[in-house]
N, C-alpha and C positions, 0 to 999 in steps of 0.2 A: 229470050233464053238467057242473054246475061244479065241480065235483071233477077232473075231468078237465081242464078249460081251466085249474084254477090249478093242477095236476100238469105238465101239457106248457108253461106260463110257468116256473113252479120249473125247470123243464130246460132253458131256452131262455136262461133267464139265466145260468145255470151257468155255459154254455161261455166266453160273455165274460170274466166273474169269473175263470174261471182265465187264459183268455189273459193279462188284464189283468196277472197275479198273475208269471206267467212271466215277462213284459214287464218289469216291475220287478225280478225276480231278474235279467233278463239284462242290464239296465240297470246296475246295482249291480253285476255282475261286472267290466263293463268299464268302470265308476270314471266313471260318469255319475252320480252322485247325486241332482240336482236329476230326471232323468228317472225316476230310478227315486221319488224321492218323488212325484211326480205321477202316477204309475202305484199307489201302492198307497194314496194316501191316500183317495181314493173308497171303494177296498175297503173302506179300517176303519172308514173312518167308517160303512158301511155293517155291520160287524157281524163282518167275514172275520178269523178270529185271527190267519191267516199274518200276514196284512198288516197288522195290528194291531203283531206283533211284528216286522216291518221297519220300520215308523214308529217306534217303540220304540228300534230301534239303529238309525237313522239320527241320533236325537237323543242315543242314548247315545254314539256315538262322532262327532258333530259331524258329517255328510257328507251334505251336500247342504242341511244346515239349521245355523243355532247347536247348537252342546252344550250340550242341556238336561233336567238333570235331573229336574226337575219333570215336564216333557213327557213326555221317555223312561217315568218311572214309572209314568206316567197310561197309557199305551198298552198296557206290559208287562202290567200290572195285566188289562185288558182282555181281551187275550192267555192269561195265565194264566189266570187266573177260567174259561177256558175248553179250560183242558188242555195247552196250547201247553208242550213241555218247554223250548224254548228259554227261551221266555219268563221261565218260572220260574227258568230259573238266571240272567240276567241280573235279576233283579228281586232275587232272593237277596242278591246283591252291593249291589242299592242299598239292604235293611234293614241290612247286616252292614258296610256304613260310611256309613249315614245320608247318601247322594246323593239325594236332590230327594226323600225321604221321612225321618221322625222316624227315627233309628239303633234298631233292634232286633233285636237275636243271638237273640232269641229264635224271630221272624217267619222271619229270614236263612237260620238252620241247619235249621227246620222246612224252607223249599223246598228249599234243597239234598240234604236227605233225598229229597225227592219226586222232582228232577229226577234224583238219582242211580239209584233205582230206575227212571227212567223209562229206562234206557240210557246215560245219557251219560256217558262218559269224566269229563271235566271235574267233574262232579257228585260224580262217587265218590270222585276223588281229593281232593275240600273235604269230602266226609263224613268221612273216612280223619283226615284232618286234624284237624278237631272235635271226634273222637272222643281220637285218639292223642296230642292235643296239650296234654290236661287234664295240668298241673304241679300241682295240689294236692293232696298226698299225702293228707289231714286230710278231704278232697270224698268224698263219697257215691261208690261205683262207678256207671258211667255204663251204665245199661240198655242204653246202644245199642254198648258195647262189644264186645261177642263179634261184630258185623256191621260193624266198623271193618276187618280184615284179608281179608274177604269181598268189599267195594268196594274195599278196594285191587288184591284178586288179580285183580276184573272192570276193574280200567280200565289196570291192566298188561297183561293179555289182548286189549286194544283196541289197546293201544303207547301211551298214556302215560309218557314218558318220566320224570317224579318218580315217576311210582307204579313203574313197574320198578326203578327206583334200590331204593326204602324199599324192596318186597318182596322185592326181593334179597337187600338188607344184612340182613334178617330171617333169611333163610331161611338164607344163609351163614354167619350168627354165630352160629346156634343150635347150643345144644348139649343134650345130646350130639349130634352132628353122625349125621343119616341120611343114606344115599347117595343116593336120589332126592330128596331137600327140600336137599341141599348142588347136585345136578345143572344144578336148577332154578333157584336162586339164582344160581349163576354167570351161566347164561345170560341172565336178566336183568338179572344188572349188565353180561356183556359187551354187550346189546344197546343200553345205559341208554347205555355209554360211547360206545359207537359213533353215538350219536345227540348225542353231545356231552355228555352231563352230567358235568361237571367232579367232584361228589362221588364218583359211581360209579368214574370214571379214579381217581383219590387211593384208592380205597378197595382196587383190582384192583393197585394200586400197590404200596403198602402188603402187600398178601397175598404178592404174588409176591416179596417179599425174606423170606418164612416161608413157603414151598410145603410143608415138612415138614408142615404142620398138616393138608393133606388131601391123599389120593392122586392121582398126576399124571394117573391114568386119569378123575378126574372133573370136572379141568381141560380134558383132552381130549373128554369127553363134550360138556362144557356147550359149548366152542370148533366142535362138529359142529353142535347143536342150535342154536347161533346163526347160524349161519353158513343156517341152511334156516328160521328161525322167522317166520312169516307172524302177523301181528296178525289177533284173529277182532273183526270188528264186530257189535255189538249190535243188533239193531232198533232205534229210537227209538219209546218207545211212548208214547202219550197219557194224560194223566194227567187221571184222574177228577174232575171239579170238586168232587165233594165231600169230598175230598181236598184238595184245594186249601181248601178254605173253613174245614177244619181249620187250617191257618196260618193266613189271612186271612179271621177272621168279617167278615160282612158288614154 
C-alpha cells in the first residue's frame, strides 16, 4: 500500500513539473526571461535536467539574469551528468574556451563527440571540425578520422549550412570526378548558396567560368535536386551518463 501512495504522488507531481517546465519554455519564447527563470529555477533545483539546462543558458547568454559563466557551467554540468544533449554542447564550448570553467580541448571535443552522436547538427559540424582541422602533418593519424566526413554528411542532411558548403566542396573537387558524388556536391553548394554562404557563392562562381570540367547534364541534375531537397531531422537522443562521465570523471 505504500508503494502505491508514493507511485500515485511520483504521478501527481509530474503533471505540475511539466506544466511548470512548458511555462518557462513559453515564457523564454516570447522574450520574458525573468518569467521564464522563475519558472524553471524550482525545477532544477529540484533535480529536472531540462530545466537545469534552461538555467544553464539563461546565464550563458545573459537573459533574464547577469551572463555568467561560472553559473551557466554549474547548471550545464547538472544537465549533462544527466544526458541532457543540449546541455552537453553548450558546456563543450565552455571547456574548449575556458568560460566559467579551467579551458580543456581535451573535456570540449570529448562532449562535442557525444552531443554529435547524440543528433545534433551543430555537434557534428564541431566534430567535422576537430577532426579535419588537424594542420600537423608530423601528428599521429587521428583515430576519429574516418567518422570526420560521416558527421559532416549527417548535419548537412539536417541543413546545416557550413556543413553543406565543406561536403560539397569535397564531393565537387574530387577526383576523378563520379557522376552521383559530383550530383550531390553541387546540390549542396547550390543549397549552401542559396542560404547565403558566401564561400559556396565564390566557389559555384568560380566553376561556372570552367563549366567544361563537368557535364552541363549534372549541373542540371544537382539545379532539379535543389530546387526539391528537404532537410531530414535527426531525433535528439539522450546521452548515457556513463558516457558522459567518460569526459567528465567525477
Amino acid at each position: 500500500m505504500k508503494f502505491l501512495v508514493v507511485i500515485f504522488w511520483a504521478l501527481l507531481l509530474a503533471v505540475p513539473a511539466r506544466a511548470d517546465l512548458a511555462a518557462g519554455e513559453a515564457a523564454f519564447d516570447r522574450g520574458d526571461f525573468e518569467a521564464a527563470y522563475r519558472e524553471f529555477l524550482p525545477l532544477a533545483q529540484a533535480g529536472n535536467r531540462k530545466a537545469q539546462f534552461w538555467i544553464g543558458r539563461l546565464y550563458f547568454e545573459g537573459k533574464g539574469v547577469p551572463e555568467d559563466g561560472r553559473k551557466a557551467a554549474k547548471w550545464l554540468t547538472r544537465s549533462a551528468r544527466q544526458g541532457d544533449a543540449f546541455a552537453i554542447f553548450l558546456l563543450a564550448y565552455h571547456y574548449s574556451d575556458g568560460w566559467g570553467v579551467p579551458k580543456n580541448k581535451k573535456k570540449g571535443d570529448c562532449l562535442y563527440v557525444l552531443a554529435a552522436y547524440a543528433g545534433m547538427s551543430d555537434a557534428q559540424w564541431e566534430f567535422g571540425q576537430i577532426v579535419t582541422k588537424k594542420s600537423d602533418p608530423k601528428a599521429a593519424p587521428d583515430p576519429r578520422a574516418k567518422y570526420a566526413m560521416e558527421m559532416l554528411e549527417r548535419a548537412a542532411r539536417q541543413g546545416h549550412r557550413e556543413a553543406l558548403r565543406e561536403v560539397g566542396i569535397m564531393k565537387a573537387s574530387r577526383e576523378p570526378i563520379e557522376l552521383e558524388e559530383a550530383i550531390e556536391g553541387f546540390t549542396y553548394l547550390m543549397i549552401a548558396a542559396e542560404r547565403g554562404d558566401a564561400f559556396a557563392v565564390e566557389f559555384l562562381k568560380k566553376f561556372r567560368k570552367n563549366e567544361q570540367r563537368i557535364a552541363k547534364h549534372v549541373v542540371n541534375a544537382a539545379e532539379q535536386r535543389a530546387a526539391n531537397w528537404q532537410p531530414v531531422q535527426e531525433p535528439l537522443l539522450r546521452v548515457r551518463p556513463k558516457d558522459v562521465r567518460l569526459c567528465l570523471p567525477e
